[in-house]
N, C-alpha and C positions, 0 to 999 in steps of 0.2 A: 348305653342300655342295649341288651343282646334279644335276639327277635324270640330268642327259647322261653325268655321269661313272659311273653306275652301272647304267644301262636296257639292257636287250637290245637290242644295234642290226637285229639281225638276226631280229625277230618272225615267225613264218609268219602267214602271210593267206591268205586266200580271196576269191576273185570275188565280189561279190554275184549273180552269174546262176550261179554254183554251186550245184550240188542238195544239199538239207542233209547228204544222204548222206557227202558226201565231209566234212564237219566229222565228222560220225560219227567217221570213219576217222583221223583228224587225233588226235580225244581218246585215241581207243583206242591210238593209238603212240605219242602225245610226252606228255610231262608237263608240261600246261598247263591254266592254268582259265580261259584266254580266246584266241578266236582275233577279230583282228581282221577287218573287212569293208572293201573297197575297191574302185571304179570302174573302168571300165576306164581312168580319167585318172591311176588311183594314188592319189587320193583318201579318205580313209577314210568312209564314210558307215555306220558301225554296226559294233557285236559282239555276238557269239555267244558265252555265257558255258558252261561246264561243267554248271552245274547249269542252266540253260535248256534245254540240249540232253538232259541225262536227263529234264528234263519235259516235250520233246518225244518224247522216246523210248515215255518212259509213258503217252501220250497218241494212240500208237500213229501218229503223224503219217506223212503219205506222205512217204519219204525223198527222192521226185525234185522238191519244192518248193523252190524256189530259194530262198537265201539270204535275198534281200533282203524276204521275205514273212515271213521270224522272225523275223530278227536286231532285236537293242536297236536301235532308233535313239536319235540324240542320248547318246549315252552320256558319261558323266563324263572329261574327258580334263585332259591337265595339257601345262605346254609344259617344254620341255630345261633354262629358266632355272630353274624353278622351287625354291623351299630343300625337300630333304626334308622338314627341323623340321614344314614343312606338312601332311604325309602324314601324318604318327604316327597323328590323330585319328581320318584315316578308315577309315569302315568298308568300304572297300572291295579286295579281294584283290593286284584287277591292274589297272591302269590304261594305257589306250594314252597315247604322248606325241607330241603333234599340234607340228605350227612349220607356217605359214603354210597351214589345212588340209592337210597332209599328214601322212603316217603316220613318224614317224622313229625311232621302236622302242616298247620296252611296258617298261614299271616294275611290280615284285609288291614285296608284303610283305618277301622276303626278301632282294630289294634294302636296302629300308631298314638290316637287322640287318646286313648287311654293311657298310653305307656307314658305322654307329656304329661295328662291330670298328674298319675301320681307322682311324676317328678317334681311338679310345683307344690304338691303337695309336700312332699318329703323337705323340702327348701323351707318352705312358712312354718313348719313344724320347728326346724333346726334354729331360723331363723327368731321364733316365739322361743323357745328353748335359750338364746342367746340375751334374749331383752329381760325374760323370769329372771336370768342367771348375775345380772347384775347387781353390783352391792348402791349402785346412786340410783335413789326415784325417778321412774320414766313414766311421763304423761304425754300419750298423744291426741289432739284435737283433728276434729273435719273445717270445713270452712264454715261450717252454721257455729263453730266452738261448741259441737257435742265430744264428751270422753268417746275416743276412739280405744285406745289402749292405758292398760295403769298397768307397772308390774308390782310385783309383793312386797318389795320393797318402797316404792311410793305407796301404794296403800297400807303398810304399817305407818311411814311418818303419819300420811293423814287421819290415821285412825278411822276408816274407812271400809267397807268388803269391796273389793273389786268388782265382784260381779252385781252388784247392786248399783255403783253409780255411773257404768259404760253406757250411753249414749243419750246421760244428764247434762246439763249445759256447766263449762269449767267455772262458771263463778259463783254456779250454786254448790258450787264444793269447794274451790279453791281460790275467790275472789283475790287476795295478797298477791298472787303471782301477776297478777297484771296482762292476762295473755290478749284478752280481747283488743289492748294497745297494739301491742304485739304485732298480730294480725291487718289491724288496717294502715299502720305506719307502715309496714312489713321492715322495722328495725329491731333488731336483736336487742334484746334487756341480758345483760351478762351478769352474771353473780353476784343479784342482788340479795343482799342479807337480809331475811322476810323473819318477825317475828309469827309463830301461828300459837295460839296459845301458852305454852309453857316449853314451845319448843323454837329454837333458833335453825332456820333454812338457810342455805345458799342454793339461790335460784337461778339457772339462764333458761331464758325463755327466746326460742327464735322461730321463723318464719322458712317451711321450704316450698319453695315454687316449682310447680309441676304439671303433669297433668291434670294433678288433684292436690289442693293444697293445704298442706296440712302445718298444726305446729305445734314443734315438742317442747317440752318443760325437763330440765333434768334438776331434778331436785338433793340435794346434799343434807342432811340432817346433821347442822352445824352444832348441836344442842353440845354435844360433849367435847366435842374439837375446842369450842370457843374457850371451855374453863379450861383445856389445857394450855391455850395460849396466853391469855393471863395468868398463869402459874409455872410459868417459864422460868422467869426470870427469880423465881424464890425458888423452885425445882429442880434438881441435878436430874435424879430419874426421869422425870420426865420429860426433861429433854433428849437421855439415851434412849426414851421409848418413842417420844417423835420420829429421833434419828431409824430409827427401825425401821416406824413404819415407811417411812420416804423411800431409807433404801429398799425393801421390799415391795415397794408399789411396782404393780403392772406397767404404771403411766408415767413418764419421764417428766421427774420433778428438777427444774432450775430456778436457784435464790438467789436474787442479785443485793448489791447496796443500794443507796437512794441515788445514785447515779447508774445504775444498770449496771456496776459493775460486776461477774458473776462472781458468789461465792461458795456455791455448793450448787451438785449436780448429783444424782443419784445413778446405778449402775443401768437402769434401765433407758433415760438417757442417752447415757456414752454409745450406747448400744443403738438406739435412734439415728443419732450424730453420726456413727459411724468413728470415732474420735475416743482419745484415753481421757479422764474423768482431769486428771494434770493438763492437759491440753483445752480444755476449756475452762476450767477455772481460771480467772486472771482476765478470760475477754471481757466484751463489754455485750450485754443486750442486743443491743441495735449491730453488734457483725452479722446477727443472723434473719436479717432483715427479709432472706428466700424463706424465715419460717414465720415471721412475727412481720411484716409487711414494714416499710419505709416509716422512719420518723417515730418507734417506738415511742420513745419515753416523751415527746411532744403529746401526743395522745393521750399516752396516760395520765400524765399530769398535766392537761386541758380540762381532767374533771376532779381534780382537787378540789375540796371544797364544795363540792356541788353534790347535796342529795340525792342520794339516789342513780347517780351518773358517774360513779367510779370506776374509772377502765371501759365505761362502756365506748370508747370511741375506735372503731373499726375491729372488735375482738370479742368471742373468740375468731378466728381465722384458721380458712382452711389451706394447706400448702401440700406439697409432692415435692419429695427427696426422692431422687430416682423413681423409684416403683413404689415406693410407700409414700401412700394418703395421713397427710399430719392431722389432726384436731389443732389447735393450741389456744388456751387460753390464760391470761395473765389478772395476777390479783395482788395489790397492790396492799403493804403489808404495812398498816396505820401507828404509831406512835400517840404517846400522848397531845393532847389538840387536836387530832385529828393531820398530822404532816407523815407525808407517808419517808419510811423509812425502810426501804426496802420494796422489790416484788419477789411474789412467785409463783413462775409458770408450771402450769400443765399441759405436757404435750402427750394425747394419747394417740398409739398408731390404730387408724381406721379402716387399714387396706382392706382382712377379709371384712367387715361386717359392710364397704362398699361396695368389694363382689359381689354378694351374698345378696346386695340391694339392686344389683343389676343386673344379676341372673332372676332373678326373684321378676321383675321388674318385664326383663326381656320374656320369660315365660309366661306371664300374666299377658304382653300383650300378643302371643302364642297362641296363646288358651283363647282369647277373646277372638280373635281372626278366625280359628277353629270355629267355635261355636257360633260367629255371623253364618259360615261358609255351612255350616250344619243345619241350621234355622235355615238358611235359603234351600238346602236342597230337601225339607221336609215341605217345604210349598210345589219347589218348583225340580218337575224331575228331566232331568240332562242327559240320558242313555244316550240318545243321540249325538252324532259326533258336531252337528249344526248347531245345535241347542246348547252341548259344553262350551262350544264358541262363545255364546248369546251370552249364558250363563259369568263367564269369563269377564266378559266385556260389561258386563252391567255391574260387576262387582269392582272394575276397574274405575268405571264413572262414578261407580256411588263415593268415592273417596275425594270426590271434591263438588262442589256446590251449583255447576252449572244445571241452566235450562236446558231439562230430556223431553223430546216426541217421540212417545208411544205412537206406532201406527202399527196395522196387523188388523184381519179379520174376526167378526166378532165371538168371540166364545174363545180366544186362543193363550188367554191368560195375561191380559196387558194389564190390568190390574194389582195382579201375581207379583212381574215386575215392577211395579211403580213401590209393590209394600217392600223386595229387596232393595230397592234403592234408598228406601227410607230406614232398613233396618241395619242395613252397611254402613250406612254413612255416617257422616260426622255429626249430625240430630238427628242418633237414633234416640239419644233419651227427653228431646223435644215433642210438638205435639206432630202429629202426623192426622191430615184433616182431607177428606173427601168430598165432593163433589159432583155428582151427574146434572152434568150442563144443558143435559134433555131429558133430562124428570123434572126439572122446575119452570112452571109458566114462566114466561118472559114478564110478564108487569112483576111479577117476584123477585126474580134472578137478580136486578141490580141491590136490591138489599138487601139479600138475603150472604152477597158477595163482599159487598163495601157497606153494611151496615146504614142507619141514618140517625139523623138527630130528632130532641126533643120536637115535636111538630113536625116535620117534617112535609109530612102531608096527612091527609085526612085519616083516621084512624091509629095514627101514629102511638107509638106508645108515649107516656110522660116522660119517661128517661131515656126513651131512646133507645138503639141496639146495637153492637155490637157484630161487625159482619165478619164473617168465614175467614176471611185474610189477614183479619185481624187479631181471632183468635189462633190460626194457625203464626203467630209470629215469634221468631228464632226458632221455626220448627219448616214443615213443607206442607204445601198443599197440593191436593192431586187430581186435575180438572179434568174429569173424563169427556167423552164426548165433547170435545171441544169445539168441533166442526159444528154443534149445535146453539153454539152462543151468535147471539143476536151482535150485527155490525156496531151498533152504538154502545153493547158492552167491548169488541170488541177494544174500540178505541181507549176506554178507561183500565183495562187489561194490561195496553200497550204502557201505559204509562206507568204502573206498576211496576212490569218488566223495564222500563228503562231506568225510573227514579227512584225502585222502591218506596213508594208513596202511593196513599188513597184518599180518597175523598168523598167524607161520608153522603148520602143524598140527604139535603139539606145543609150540609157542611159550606162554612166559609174558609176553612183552612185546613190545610193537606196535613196528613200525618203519617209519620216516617214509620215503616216496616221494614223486617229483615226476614225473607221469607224465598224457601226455594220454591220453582214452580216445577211441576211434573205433570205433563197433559196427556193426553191417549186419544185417539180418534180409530176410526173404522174407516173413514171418508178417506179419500185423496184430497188434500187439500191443495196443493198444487192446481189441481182441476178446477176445485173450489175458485181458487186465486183467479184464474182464467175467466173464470164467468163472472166475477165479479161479485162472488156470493161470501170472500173470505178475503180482508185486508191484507196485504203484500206486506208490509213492515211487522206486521203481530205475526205474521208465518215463517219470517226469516229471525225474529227474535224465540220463535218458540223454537227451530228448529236448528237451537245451539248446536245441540248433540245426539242423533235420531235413530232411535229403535226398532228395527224393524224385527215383528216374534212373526217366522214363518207360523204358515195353517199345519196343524196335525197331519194332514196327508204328505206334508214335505220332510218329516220327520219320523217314520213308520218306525223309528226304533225304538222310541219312547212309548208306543202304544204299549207293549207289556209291561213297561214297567209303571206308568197308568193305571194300569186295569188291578195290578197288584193294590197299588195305594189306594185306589178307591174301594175294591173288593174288600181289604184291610178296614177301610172305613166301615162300611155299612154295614158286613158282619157285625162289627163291635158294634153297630147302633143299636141293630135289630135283634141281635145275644144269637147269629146264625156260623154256621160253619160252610159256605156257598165256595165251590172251586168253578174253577170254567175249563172243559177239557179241550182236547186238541184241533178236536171241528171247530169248537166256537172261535178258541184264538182266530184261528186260520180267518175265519171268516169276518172278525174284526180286522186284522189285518189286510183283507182282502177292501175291507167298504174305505168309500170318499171322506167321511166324518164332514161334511157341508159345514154342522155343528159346532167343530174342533172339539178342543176339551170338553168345554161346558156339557156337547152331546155324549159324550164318551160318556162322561161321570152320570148323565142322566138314565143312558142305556144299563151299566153295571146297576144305579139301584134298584130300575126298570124290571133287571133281570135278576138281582135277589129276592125280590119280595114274591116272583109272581112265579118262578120255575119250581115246581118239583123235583125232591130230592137233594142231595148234597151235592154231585157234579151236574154242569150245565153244561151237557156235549156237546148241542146245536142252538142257534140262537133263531126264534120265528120274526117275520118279517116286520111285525108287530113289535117285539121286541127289542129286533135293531133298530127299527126308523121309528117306534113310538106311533101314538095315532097319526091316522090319516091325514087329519089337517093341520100339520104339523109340516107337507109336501103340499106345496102352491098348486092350484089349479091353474089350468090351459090361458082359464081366461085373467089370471093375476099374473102378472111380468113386473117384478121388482129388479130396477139397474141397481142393487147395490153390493155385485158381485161382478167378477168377472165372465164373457161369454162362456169359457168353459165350463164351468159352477153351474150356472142357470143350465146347459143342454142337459146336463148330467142326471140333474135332477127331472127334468121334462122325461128323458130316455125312461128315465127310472118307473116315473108317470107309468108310460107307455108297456115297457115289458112286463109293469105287476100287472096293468088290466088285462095286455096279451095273455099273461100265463092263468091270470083267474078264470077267462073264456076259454082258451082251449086245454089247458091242465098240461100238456106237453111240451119240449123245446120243437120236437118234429112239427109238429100242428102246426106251433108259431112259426115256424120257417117257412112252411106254404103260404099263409094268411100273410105274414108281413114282406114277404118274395127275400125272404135273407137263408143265407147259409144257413145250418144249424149248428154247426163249431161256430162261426161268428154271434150268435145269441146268444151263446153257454160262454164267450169268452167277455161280453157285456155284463153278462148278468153276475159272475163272478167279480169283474171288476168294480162291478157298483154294489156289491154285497146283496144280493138279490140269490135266495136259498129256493131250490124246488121240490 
């Protein structure tokens, strides 16, 4: 696939003697993270990326600098011919597409995801196209045996509408085939001869194992075949017209004696074999034992005699001649009594329609890995080059089943991460079960956790309940605040994570769970461990594999693209059109977020609802820090931050009440005996506007 068929032909651009200002204006109304630069010859000579420009932003740059004094030069370009496949690897968003230096549109990421859909697309089509186009009945089943697929030719025999009985159970339609055997034996029923009314079948029914298991029916509508085979032997014609059809079959037809010896082979065959039509006639069956597996005709005539079991012992079978994928299936060709007097096989080649299943197959799980990595990053945004680490890493863990500690300050999105890790992984379609280990009284928490039995204790219900671990089981559960669980749950916890097992309160006997665990904490538990407030064995079991999501202030590059997705949000709540201009970014940019996310998202709705107008230039103090008691007073000191944190906030204290008494920074410098560039350099760093 060529990148012309999927790039934006139509990219906006900018002059490079345009003043950066106007890209400003460009970001803030279209959804782009790159705006290309161009000469006045139409030329491209450089871009302007999204997060260069908020680093010019933050960097308080004069807005009427022309373009071509920031913008990237030589930037990473690619041309129209170019194979996507190429792309995947890099790491870069958006790319312009240059043909003979010029500018001839721009290619993003999500080009790519699109350019895959429709190739999988375009595969299921050709691939549905392939299974229509056969002349034998195809039934496919799920694992519950609902019809997954009929083509038109099974639903002619069955007398049936296709679209009517897709995702009925198969033996409310076709109970004779036998598939729900099928299924739980997982042994193949091969070309059993099914009366269904007035019509004669030859049915194989098998079993494929997978990620998803399914199983197909290939149904033969014997009805008119059979009186040709009883009129053989009284029919000249129509044994010239058997012989036709054989040699004209697609599918390499071999007729042996009742000894496997062979006595006809049709040209499609030979052509199989790689061999002349004289050169196989005269062997025997079982030389070709790399197609028809060891000990033929022992097999076959092992189910002589036996209803319902002819041929069925180890066939059809699948084999590979060099590069070609065989089918082959053998049918044993009956005499009067019932003594067979002959076989004959069907060998069809399967190669493409096994490509076709593993490209098919491979792009499916393409598409799916895409769209986990899509879903994560509409939760959680990664501008930041720390954060695509995190991002990385946690998409790396969720692919296998170990215990993760979430640690990180609160409001920073440890949550966020615990639902990626349950949406990646290997039970994303299990139950995914929550938890705050300090919103629930303690006399609660243990049953509420591990359930209890009938009586239990006093007010108990009759039948008892059913606790949290239990119902999250073959899925994850996600124990927030964990540092909040009481020491005597602690130890019942522990036993879970060692034995997957719980014990209901009131319970005389353990029962077995399979259950990921996923905790989050605010606390150092470390510390915890220390003081003796947090079990040492339950913190080295939880701390399998351990999460640390920096605070918002360690990751300033994600702020814009935050304030986009939330901005995005509550517009759409509130039915508003709200921008936030170049002062305000600055000045988010500028504050501590104490908060993290959780305050960011609180501030943008803070300051949709309540600013005038469509752009929000400046943000008031009110505005960014929310009410008052929202900032601890002098005389409230909570350790549950680090020293820095807590002064920052006190400072904060201090320079609002300075600047509301004296109205100046000059003022303030006499009264508090500070510099006055040192007050204006506090006050910007704590986001404090005057």
């Amino acid at each position: 696939m060529e990148i012309s068929q999927y790039m934006n032909r139509y990219p906006i651009t900018l002059n490079e003697k345009d003043p950066f200002e106007k890209a400003v204006e460009v970001f803030a109304s279209h959804k782009t993270n790159g705006i290309p630069i161009v000469n006045d010859k139409g030329a491209m000579t450089g871009i302007i990326s999204l997060a260069r420009a908020f680093r010019l932003l933050h960097d308080a740059i004069d807005q009427n600098v022309p373009l071509e004094a920031v913008m990237i030069r030589d930037p990473i370009v690619v041309e129209p011919e170019e194979d996507i496949d190429e792309l995947i690897e890099r790491p870069v968003s958006v790319l312009p597409v240059v043909k003979d230096e010029r500018l001839v549109g721009l290619y993003s990421m999500p080009d790519t995801i699109r350019a895959y859909y429709n190739s999988t697309k375009f595969l299921r089509l050709e691939l549905d196209a392939i299974i229509k186009g056969l002349y034998n009945g195809i039934v496919t089943i799920d694992a519950s045996e609902c019809i997954r697929v009929i083509n038109p030719a099974a639903a002619a025999a069955l007398d049936v509408e296709a679209g009517a009985v897709i995702g009925k159970n198969i033996n409310e339609i076709f109970p004779q085939a036998g598939m729900s055997e099928v299924m739980q034996s997982g042994q193949a029923a091969i070309n059993r001869k099914i009366r269904y009314g007035d019509k004669t079948f030859l049915v194989t029914c098998t079993k494929v194992n997978g990620e998803h298991e399914i199983g197909i029916a290939i149904i033969n509508d014997f009805t008119e075949l059979a009186v040709v085979y009883e009129e053989l032997s009284q029919t000249k014609e129509l044994m010239q017209e058997l012989e036709t059809i054989i040699e004209t079959s697609s599918d390499g037809i071999l007729v042996t004696d009742e000894k496997g010896g062979i006595v006809k082979v049709n040209t499609a065959l030979a052509d199989i074999f790689a061999e002349t039509t004289d050169a196989i006639i005269g062997k025997n069956i079982g030389d070709y034992e790399h197609i028809f597996g060891e000990n033929i005709l022992e097999r076959l005539y092992a189910g002589q005699g036996t209803p319902g079991a002819k041929g069925a012992k180890g066939l059809p079978r699948y084999a590979k001649l060099g590069e070609t994928r065989l089918m082959a299936a053998v049918n044993p060709i009956l005499a009067k009594g019932g003594v067979y007097s002959g076989f004959v096989a069907d060998i069809q080649d399967i190669t493409r329609a096994h490509e076709l299943e593993r490209q098919v197959n491979r792009l499916e799980i393409l598409y799916r890995q895409e769209v986990k990595k899509s879903a994560a990053v509409e939760k959680y945004v990664f501008t930041d080059p720390g954060s695509r680490r995190l991002l990385e890493k946690v998409l790396q863990i969720a692919r296998v089943d170990s215990t993760v500690l979430i640690t990180g300050e609160s409001g920073v999105g440890k949550e966020v991460v615990a639902e990626i890790l349950f949406n990646s992984g290997n039970r994303a379609d299990k139950a995914f079960v929550k938890i705050n280990c300090g919103a629930i009284p303690e006399s609660l928490l243990e049953s509420e956790l591990f359930g209890y039995e009938p009586g239990a204790f006093t007010g108990a219900g009759k039948k008892g309940k059913i606790g949290i671990l239990e119902i999250a089981n073959n899925g994850t559960i996600f124990l927030d605040e964990i540092g909040a669980l009481p020491i005597p749950l602690q130890v019942k916890l522990l036993r879970v994570l060692q034995s997957q097992e719980i014990m209901r309160v009131g319970g005389v006997a353990p029962r077995k769970i399979d259950v990921r665990v996923i905790a989050a904490t605010n606390k150092d538990l470390a510390e915890m461990v220390a003081a003796g407030n947090f079990r040492p064995d339950l913190y080295y079991r939880l701390n399998v594999v351990p999460v640390f999501v920096p605070p918002l202030r360690d990751r300033k590059e994600d702020i814009p693209a935050l304030l986009h997705h939330f901005l995005g949000k509550y517009n759409a709540k509130y039915k508003l059109s709200k921008s936030f201009g170049a002062s305000a970014i600055k000045q988010m940019l500028n504050y501590n977020w104490p908060g993290n996310v959780r305050e960011l998202e609180n501030m943008v709705e803070r300051a949709v609802v309540t600013s005038d107008g469509d752009t929000i230039e400046s943000l008031t103090d009110e505005t960014l820090h929310g009410s008052k008691s929202l900032r601890p007073g002098p005389e409230e000191i909570h350790f549950d931050r680090n020293y820095r944190e807590i002064v920052n906030d006190y400072e904060a204290i201090l320079l609002h009440k300075a600047l509301k008494q004296y109205g100046t920074t000059r003022k303030m410098s006499a009264a508090l005996g500070l510099n006055q560039s040192t007050i204006v350099k506090k006050m910007s760093r704590l986001g404090i506007s005057r």
